[in-house]
C-alpha positions in Angstrom: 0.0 0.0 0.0 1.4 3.3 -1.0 1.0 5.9 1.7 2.0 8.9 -0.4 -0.2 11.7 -1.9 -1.5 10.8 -5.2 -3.6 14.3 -6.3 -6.9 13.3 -8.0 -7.3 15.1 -11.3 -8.7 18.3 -11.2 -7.6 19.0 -7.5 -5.9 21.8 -6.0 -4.3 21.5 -3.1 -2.5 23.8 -0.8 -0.9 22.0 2.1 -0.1 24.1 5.2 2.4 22.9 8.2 0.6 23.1 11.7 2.4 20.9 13.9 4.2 23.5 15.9 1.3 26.1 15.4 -0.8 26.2 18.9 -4.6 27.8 18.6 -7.9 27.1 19.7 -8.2 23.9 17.7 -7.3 22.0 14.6 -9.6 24.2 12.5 -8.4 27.4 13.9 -4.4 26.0 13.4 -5.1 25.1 9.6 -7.5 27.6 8.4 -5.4 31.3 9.8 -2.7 33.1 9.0 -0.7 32.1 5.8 1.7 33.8 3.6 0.2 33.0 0.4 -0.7 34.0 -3.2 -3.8 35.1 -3.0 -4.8 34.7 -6.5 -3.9 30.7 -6.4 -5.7 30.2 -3.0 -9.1 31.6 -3.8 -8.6 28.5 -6.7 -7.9 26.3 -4.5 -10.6 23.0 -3.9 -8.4 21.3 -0.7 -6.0 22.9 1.8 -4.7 19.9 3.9 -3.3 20.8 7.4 0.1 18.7 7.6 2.0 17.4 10.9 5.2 16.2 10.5 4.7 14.9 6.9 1.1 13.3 7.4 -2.0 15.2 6.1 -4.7 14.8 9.4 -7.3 16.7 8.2 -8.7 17.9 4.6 -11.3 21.3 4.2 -13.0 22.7 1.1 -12.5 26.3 1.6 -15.7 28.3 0.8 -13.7 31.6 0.7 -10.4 33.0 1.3 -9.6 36.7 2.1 -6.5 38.7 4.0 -7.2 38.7 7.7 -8.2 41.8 9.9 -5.5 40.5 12.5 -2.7 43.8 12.1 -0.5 41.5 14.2 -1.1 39.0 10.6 -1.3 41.9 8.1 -0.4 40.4 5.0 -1.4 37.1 5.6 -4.6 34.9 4.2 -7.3 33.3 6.4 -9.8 30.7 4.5 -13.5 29.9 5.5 -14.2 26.1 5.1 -15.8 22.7 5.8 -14.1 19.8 6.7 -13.8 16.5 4.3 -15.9 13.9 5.3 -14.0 10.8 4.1 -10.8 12.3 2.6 -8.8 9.8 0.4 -6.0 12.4 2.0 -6.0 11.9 5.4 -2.9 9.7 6.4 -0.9 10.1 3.5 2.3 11.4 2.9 3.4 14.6 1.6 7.3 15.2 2.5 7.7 14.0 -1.0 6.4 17.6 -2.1 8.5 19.4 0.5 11.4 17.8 0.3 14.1 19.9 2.3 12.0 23.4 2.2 11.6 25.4 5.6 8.7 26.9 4.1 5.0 25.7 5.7 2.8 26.5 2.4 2.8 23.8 -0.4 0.6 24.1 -3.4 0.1 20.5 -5.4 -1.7 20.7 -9.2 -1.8 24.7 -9.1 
């Protein structure tokens, strides 16, 4: 059984890092506060929220906009839903990051 990510066609993904992120819970860690091209996230169909190589949870973002945080200015926030089901959850995706520092991913964008 091969536990690494394997896109569907016609999904895009952005993958965001929040293993050492701490906030009021796993929707709050994935969903706030990302450095990220706006244009390509309001396209996106899956942001996956990643500790330590391993998606755990999958949402379908209903909107994405900057955040009204000024201690975050710059930085995107998305509204979403969670996946029931994902065929993500559990897989791998260091393949994608290989050696980068950086937390945002994007996968068939």
């Amino acid at each position: 059984m091969n536990d690494d990510l394997i896109p569907n066609a016609g999904d895009r993904i952005i993958c965001v890092k929040v293993g050492k992120v701490r906030r009021e819970n796993f929707y709050e860690m994935a969903r706030k506060y990302w450095r990220v091209d706006g244009i390509r996230a309001t396209r996106s169909n899956h942001v996956l929220a990643i500790v330590d190589g391993v998606v755990k949870e999958d949402y379908t973002p209903s909107s994405w906009n900057l955040t009204d945080n000024p201690k975050y200015e710059g930085r995107w926030e998305f509204e979403g839903k969670p996946v029931e089901n994902s065929v993500y959850i559990g897989k791998s995706v260091a393949s994608y990051y290989g050696k980068s520092q950086n937390p945002v991913k994007y996968i068939n964008m």
